[in-house]
PDB file of N, CA, C and O in Angstrom:
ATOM      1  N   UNK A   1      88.938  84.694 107.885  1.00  0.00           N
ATOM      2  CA  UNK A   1      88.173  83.769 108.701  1.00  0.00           C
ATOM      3  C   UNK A   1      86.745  83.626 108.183  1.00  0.00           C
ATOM      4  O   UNK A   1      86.084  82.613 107.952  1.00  0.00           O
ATOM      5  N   UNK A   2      86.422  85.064 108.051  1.00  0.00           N
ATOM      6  CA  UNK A   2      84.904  84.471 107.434  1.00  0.00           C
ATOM      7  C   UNK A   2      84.640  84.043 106.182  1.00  0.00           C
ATOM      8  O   UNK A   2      83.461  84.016 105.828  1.00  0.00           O
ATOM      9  N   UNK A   3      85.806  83.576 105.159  1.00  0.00           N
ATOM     10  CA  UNK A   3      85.305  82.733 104.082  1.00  0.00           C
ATOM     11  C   UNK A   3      85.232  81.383 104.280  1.00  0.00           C
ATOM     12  O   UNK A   3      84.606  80.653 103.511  1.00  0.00           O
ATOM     13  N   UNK A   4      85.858  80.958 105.313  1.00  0.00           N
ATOM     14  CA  UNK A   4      85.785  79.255 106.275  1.00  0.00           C
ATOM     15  C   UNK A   4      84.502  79.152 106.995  1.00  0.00           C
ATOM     16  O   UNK A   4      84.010  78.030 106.880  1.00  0.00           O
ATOM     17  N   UNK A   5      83.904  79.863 107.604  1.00  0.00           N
ATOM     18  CA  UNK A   5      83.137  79.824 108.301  1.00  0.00           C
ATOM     19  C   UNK A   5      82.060  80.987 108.774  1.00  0.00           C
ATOM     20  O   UNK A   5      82.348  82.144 108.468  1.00  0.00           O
ATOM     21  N   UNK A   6      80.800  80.738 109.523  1.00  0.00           N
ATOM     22  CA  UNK A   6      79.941  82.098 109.991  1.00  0.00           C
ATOM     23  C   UNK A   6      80.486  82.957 111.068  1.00  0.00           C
ATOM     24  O   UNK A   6      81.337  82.735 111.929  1.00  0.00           O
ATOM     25  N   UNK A   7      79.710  84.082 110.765  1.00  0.00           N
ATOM     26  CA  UNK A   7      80.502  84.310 111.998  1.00  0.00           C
ATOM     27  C   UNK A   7      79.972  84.093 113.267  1.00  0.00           C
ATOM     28  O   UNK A   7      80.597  83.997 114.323  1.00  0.00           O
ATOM     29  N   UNK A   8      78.782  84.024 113.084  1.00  0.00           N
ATOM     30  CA  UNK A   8      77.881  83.668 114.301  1.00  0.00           C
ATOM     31  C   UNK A   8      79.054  82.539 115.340  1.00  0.00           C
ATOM     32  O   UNK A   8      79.542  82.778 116.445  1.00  0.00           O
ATOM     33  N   UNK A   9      79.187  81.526 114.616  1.00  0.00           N
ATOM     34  CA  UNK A   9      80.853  80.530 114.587  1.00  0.00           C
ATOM     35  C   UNK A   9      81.874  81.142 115.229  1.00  0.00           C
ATOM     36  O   UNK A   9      82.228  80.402 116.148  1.00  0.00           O
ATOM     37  N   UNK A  10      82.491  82.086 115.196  1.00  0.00           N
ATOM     38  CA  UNK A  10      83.948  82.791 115.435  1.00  0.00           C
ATOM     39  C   UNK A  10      83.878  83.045 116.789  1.00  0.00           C
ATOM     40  O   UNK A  10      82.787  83.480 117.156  1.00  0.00           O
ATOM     41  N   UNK A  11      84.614  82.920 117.531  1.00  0.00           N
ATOM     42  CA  UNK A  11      84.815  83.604 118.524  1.00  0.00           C
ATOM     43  C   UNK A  11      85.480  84.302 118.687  1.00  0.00           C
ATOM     44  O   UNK A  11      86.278  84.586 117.793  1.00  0.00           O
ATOM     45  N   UNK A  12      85.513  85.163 120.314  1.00  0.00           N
ATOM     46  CA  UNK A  12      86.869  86.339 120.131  1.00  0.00           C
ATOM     47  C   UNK A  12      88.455  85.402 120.314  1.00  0.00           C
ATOM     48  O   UNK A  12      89.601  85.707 119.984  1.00  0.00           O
ATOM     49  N   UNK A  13      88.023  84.454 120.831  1.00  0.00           N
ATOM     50  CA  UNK A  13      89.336  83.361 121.012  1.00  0.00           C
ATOM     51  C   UNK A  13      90.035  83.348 119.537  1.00  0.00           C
ATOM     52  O   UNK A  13      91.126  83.726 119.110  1.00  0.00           O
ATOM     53  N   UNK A  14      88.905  82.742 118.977  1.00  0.00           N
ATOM     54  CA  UNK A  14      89.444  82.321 117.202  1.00  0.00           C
ATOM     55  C   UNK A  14      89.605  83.494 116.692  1.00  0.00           C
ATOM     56  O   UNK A  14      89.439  83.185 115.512  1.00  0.00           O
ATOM     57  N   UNK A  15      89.804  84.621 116.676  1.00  0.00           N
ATOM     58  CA  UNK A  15      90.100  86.083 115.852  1.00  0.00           C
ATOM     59  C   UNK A  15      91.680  86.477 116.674  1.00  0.00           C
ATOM     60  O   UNK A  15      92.683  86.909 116.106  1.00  0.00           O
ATOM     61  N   UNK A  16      91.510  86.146 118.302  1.00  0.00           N
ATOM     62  CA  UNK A  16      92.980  86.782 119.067  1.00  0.00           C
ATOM     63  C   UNK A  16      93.829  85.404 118.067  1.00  0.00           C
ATOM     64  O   UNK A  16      94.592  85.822 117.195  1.00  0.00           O
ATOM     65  N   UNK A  17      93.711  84.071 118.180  1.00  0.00           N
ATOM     66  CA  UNK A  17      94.696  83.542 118.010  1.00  0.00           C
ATOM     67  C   UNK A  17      95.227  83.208 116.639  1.00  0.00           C
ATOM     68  O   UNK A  17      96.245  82.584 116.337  1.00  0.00           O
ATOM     69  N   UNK A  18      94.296  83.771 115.867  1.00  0.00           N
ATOM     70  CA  UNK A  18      94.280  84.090 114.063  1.00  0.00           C
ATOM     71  C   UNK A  18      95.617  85.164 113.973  1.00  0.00           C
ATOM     72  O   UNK A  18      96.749  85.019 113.509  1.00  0.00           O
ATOM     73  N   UNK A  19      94.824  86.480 114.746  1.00  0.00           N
ATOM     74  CA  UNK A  19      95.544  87.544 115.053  1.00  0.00           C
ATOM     75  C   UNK A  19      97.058  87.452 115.439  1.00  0.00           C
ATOM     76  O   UNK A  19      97.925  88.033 114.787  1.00  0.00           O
ATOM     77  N   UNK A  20      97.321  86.682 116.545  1.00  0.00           N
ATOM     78  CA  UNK A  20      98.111  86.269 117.514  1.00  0.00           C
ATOM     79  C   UNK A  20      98.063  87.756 118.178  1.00  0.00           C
ATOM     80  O   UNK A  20      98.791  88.677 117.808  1.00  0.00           O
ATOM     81  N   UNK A  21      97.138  87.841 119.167  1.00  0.00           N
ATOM     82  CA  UNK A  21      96.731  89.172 120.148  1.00  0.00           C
ATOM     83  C   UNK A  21      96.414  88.692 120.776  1.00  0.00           C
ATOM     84  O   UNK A  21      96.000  87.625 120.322  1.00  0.00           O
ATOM     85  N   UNK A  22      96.199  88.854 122.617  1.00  0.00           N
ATOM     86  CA  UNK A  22      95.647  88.275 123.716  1.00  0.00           C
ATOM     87  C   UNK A  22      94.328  89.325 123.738  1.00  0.00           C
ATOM     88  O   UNK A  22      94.115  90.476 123.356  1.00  0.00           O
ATOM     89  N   UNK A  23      93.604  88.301 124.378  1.00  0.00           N
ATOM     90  CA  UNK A  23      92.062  88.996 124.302  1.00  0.00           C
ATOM     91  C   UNK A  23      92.228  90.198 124.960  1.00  0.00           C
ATOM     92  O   UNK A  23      91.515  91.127 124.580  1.00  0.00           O
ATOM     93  N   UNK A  24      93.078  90.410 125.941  1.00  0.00           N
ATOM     94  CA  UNK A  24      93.141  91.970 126.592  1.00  0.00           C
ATOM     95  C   UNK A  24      93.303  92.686 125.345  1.00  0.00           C
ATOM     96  O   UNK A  24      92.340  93.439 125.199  1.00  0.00           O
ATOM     97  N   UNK A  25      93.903  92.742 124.642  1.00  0.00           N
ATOM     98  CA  UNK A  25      94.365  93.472 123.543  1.00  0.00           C
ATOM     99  C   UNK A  25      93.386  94.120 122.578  1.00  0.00           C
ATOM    100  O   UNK A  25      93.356  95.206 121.997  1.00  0.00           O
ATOM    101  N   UNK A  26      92.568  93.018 122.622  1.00  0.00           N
ATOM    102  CA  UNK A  26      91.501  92.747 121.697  1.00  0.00           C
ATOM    103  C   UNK A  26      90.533  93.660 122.406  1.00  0.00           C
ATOM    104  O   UNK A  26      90.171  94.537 121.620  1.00  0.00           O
ATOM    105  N   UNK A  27      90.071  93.765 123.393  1.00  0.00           N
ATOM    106  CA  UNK A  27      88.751  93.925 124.320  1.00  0.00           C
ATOM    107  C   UNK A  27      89.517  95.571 124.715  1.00  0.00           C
ATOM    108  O   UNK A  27      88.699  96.394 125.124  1.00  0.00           O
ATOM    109  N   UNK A  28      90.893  96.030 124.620  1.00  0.00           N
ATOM    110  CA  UNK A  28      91.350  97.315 124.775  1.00  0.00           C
ATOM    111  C   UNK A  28      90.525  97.976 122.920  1.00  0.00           C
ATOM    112  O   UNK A  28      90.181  99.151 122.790  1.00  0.00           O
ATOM    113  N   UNK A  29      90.462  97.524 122.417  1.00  0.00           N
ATOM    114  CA  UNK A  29      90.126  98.055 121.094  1.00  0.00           C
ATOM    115  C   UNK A  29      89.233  98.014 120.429  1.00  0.00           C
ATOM    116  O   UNK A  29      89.138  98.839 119.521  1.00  0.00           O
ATOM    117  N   UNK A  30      88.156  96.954 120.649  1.00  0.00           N
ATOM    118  CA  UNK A  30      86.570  96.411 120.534  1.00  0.00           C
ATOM    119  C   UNK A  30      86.175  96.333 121.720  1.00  0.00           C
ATOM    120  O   UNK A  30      86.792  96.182 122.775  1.00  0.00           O
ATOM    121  N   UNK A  31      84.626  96.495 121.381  1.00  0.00           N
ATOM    122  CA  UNK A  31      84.246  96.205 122.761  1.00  0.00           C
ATOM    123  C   UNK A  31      83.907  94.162 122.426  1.00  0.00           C
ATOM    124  O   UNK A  31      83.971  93.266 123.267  1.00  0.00           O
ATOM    125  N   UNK A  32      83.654  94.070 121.300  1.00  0.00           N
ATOM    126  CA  UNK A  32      83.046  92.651 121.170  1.00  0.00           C
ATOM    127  C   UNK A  32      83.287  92.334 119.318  1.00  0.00           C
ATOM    128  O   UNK A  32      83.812  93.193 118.610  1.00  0.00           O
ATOM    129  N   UNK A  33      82.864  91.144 118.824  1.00  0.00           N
ATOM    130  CA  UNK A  33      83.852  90.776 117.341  1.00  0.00           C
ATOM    131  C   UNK A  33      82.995  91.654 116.359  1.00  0.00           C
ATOM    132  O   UNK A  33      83.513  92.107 115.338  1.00  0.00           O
ATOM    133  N   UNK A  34      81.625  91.900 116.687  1.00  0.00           N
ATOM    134  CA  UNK A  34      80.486  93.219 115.749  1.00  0.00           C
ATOM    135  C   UNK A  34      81.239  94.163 115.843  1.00  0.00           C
ATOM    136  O   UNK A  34      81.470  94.596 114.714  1.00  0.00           O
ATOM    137  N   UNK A  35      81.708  94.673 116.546  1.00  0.00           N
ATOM    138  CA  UNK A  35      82.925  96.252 116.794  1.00  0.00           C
ATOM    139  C   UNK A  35      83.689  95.905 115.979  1.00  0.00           C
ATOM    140  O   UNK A  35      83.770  96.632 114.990  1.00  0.00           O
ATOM    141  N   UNK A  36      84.454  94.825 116.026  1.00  0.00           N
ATOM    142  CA  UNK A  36      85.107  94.856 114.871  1.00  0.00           C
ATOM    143  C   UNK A  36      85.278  94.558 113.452  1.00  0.00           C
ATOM    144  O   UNK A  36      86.213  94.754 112.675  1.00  0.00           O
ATOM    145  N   UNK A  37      83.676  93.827 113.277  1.00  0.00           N
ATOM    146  CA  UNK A  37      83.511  94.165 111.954  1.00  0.00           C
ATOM    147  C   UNK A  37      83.196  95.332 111.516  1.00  0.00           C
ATOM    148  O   UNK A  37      83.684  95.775 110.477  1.00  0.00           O
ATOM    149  N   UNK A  38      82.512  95.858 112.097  1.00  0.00           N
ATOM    150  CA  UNK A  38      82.124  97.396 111.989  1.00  0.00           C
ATOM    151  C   UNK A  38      83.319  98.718 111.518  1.00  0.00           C
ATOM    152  O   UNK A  38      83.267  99.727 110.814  1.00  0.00           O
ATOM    153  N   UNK A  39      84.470  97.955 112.445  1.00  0.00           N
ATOM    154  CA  UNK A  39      85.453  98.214 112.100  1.00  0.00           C
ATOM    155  C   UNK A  39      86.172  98.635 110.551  1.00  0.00           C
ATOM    156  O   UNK A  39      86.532  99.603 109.882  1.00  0.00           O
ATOM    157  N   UNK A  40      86.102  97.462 110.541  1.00  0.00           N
ATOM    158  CA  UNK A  40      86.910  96.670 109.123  1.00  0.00           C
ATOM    159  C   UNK A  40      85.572  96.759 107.981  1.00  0.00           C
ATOM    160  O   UNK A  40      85.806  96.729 106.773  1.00  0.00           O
ATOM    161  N   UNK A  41      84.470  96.845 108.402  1.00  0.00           N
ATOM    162  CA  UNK A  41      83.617  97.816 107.150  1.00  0.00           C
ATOM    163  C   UNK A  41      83.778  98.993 106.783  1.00  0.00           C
ATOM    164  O   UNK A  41      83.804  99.400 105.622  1.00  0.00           O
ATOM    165  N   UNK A  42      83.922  99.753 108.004  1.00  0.00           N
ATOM    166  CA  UNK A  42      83.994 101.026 107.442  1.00  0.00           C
ATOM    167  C   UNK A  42      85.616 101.610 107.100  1.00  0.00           C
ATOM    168  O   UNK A  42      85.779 102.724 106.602  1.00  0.00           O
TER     169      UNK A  42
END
């Protein structure tokens, strides 16, 4: 996603339905989409 676009841009909508995850899912495992870059950096 982020070679299309910023992320400032992304929402958690556009990452669950990229994903195909419902935001509960999402929000059980991040608190917000920085968590999960943070994530996926480290």
């Amino acid at each position: 996603m982020l070679e299309k676009e910023e992320l400032s841009s992304i929402t958690v909508n556009d990452i669950c339905k990229e994903a195909l995850v419902h935001r509960t899912t999402f929000y059980k495992h991040f608190y917000d989409k920085y968590d999960l870059l943070m994530y996926v950096l480290h």
